[in-house]
C-alpha positions in Angstrom: -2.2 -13.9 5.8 0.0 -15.9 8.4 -3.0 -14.6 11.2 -5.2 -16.4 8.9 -3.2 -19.6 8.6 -2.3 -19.7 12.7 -5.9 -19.5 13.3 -6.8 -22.4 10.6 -3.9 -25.0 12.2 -5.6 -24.0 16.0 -8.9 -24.8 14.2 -7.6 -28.2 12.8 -5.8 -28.4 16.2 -8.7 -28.0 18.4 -11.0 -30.0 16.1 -8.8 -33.0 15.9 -8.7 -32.6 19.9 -13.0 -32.3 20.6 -13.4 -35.3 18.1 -10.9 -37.5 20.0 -13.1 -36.3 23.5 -16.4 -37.0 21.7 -15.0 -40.4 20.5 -14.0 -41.4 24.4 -17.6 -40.4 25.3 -19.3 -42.2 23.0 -20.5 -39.0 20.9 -20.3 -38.5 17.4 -17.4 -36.5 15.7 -18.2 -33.4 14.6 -19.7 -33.1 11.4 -17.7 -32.8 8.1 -19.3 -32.5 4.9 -19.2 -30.9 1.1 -20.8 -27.5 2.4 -18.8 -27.3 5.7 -15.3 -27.7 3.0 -16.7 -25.4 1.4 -17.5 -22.7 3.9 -13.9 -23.4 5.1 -12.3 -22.8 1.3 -14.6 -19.6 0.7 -13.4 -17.9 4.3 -9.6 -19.5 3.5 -10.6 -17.5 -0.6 -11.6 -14.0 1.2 -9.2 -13.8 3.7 -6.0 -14.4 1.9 -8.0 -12.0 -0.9 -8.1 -9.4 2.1 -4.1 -10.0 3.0 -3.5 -9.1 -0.5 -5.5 -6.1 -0.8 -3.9 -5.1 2.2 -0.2 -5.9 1.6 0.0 -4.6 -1.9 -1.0 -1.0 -0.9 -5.0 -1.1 -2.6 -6.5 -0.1 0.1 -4.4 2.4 1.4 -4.6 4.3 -2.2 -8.3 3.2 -2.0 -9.0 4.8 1.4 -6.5 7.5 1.6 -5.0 8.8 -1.8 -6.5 12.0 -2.0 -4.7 12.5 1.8 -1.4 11.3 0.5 -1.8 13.0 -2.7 -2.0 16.6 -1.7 0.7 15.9 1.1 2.8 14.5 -1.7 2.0 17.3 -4.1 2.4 20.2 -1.9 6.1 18.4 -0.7 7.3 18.1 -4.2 6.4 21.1 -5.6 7.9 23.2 -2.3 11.3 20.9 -2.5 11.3 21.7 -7.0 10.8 25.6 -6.1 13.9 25.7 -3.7 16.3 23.5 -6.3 15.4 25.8 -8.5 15.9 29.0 -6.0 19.2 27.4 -5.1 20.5 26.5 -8.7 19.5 30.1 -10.3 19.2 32.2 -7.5 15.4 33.5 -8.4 12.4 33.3 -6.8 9.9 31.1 -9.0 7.3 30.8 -6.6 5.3 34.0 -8.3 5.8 32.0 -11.5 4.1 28.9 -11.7 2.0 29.6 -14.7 4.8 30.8 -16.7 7.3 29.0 -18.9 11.0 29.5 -17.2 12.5 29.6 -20.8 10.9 33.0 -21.8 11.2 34.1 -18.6 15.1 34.0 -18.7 15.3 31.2 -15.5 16.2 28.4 -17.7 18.8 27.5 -20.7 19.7 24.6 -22.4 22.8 23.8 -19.6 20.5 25.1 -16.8 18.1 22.7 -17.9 20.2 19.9 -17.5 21.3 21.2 -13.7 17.8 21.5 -12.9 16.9 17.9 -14.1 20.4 16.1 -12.2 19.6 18.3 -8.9 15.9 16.7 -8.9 17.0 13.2 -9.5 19.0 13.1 -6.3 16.2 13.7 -3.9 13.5 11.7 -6.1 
């Protein structure tokens, strides 16, 4: 968005500057009217529209969330497995698919281990 304004001021800049040549050689300024303010406000509309798009992280989940995702996904659920190797000393990584309650991992206290030992690194 501040690209977009620098280059607007060296517009208005530059336009002030040719219309005062123009004027000391007898030409015309350069031409202003309802559609030229208009082209100028819909450019001005789409490009701050752009800066937001980009700045507030749309496109990037647009064009590469699924990337991110898995990245993401595989990261989390490697760093849960090892809390949970470290806190209860078992290997869970054979046992995604099965509840940790029945299976004799977890209790009530370990439970609430598990859950503080996840919030630190998320």
């Amino acid at each position: 968005m501040g690209l977009g304004l620098v280059i607007n001021d060296a517009w208005v800049r530059k336009k002030k500057a040719l219309n005062k040549e123009r004027k000391k050689a007898g030409k015309g300024s350069l031409p202003e009217n309802r559609w030229i303010q208009l082209l100028g406000m819909v450019v001005t509309f789409h490009v701050v529209m752009v800066s937001f798009l980009i700045f507030s992280g749309f496109l990037n989940d647009l064009w590469f969330k699924k990337i991110e995702k898995d990245i993401k996904k595989m990261d989390i659920k490697s760093e849960v497995i090892e809390i949970i190797d470290e806190l209860f000393m078992e290997d869970v990584s054979d046992m995604m698919d099965e509840d940790l309650f029945d299976a004799g991992v977890l209790d009530s206290m370990g439970t609430v281990e598990l859950i503080v030992e996840i919030e630190k690194p998320f």
